[in-house]
N, C-alpha and C positions, 0 to 999 in steps of 0.2 A: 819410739821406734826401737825394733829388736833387731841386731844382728843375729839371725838363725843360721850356726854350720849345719851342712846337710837338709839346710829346709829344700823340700821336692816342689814346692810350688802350690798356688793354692787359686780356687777360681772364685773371682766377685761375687760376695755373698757371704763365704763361709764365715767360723769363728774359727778359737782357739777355747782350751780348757786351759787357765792358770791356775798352777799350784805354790801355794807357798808354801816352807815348811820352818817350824821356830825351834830355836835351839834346843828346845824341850821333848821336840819331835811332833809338837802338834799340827796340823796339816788345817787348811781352807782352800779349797779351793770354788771359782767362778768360771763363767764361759761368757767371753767377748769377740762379738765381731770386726774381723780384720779388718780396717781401713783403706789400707793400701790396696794399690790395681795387682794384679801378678806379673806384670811388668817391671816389680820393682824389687825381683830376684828374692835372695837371702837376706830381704830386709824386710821384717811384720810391725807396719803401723797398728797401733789399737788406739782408738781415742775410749777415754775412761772417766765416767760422771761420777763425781767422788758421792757415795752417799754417809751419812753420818754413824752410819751402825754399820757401814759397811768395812770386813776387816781386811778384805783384797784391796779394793778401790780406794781406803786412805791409803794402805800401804804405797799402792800404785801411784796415787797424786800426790801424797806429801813425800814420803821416804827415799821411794828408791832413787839408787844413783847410776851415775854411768860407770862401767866397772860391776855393777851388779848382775848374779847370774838368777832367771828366773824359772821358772820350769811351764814349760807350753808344751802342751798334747796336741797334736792337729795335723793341716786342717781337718775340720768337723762339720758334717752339713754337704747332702748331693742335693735335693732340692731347691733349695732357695737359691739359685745359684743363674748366674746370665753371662756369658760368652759374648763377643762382638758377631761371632758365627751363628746365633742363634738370631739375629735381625729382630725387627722392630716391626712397627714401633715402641719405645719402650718408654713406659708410663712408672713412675716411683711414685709411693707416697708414703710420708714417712712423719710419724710423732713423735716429738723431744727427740732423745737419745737416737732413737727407732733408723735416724737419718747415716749413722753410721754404714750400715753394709750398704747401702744406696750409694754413699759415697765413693765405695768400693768400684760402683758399676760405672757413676759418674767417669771417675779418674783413670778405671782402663779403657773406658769409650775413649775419654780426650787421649792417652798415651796410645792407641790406637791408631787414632787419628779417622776414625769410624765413622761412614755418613747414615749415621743410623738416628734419626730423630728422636729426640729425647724430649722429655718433660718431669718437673718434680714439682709436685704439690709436698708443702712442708708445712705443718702446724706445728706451731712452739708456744708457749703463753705469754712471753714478751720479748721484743727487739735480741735484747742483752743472753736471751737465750739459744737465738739462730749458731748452729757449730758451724763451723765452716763458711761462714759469711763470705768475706772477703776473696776466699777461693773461687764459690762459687758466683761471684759476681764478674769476677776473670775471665770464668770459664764460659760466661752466657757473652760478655761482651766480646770475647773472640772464635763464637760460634753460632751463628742466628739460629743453626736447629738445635738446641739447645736453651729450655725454657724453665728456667725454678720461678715460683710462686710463694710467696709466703702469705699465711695465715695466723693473724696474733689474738689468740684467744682470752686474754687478760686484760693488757695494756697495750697501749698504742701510745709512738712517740709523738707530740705536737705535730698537725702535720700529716697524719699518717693519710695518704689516700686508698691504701692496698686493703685487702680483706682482713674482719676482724669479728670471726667467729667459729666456731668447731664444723670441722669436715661436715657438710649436709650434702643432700642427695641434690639442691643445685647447684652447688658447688662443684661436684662432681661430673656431671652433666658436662660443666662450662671447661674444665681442666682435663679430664680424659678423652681420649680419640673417641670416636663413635663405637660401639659396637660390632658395626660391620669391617671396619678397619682392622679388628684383631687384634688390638695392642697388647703386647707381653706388660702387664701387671704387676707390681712387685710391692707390695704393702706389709711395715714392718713398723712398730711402738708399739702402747701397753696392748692388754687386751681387749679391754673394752671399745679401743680406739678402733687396732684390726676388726676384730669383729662385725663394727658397725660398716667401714668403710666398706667392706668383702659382701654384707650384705646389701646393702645398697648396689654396689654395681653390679649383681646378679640380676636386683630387680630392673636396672638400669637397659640387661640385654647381655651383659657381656658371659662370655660362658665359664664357667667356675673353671674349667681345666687349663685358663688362660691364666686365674688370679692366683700369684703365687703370696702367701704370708708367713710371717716371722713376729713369734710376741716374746714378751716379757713381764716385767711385774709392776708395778704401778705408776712407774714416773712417767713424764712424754708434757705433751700437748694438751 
């Protein structure tokens, strides 16, 4: 979590550009989507998947501290973007990481307090990988229109009854509103993953101008 002076505000969806720069003067920068609702002022959540080669995202998970000043460009992004004013119904789906700016939508729906029907289909590849777990489990048991779904493409713990396979068009079928319904769309992880899911529910009926997507590079679900 970033205290921002002068942050103007930002709407569920968007990212931020981070820069960092090393005493030598050499610069990396990344673009991560904000976590937080715009509810929650001068204050930018980023949740951050540490990758191995990555030289922002260790920085970001191991190093920094509190007291640290970081440099954020933003917000970035009018597209991908959903308002409580824009209504529903509103359908997420989201792979590995991908479930971040989802989050975003999730948590100013609930800070809204918004009777806008929601749904999140989530594919991750195992339990231990689900972000946000526990919040979202909060947030469905104290809102019945309010539905996450998980998908575990890997592994499954002892036990597991819920689904345990990659995003398919019956899948789809069963987890998104019908076509005739309208539902505002929001599909975001790697590419392959977008890709597939966006064209499947084309074929499915629903109109491309409804399916909004957000990719990235290879991690996810």
């Amino acid at each position: 979590m970033f205290d921002v002076p002068g942050w103007g505000g930002h709407r569920a969806g968007q990212h931020v550009d981070v820069r960092l720069t090393a005493p030598d003067g050499y610069q990396a920068q990344r673009s991560y989507s904000i976590a937080s609702p715009p509810e929650d002022g001068m204050r930018v959540a980023l949740t951050v998947e540490r990758l191995d080669d990555g030289e922002v995202s260790s920085f970001l998970v191991d190093d920094v501290r509190t007291g640290d000043e970081i440099e954020l460009r933003g917000p970035i992004g009018g597209y991908f973007t959903w308002d409580v004013r824009d209504g529903g119904p509103l359908m997420l789906i989201g792979g590995g990481s991908g479930v971040v700016p989802l989050m975003a939508m999730v948590r100013h729906r609930a800070a809204a307090a918004a009777p806008v029907p929601a749904r999140l289909l989530y594919s991750v590849r195992a339990i231990d990988d689900v972000i946000y777990h526990a919040e979202l489990d909060r947030i469905a048991a104290a809102d019945p229109t309010f539905m996450p779904t998980l998908t575990l493409t890997r592994a499954q713990p002892p036990g597991w009854t819920g689904l345990h396979r990659r995003v398919d068009a019956d899948m789809l079928e069963q987890a998104v509103w019908p076509a005739a319904d309208a539902p505002r769309v929001f599909v975001c992880g790697p590419t392959p993953f977008v890709e597939s899911v966006a064209d499947i529910l084309v074929q499915l009926g629903h109109a491309p101008q409804h399916i909004k997507t957000e990719r990235f590079g290879p991690t996810g679900g």
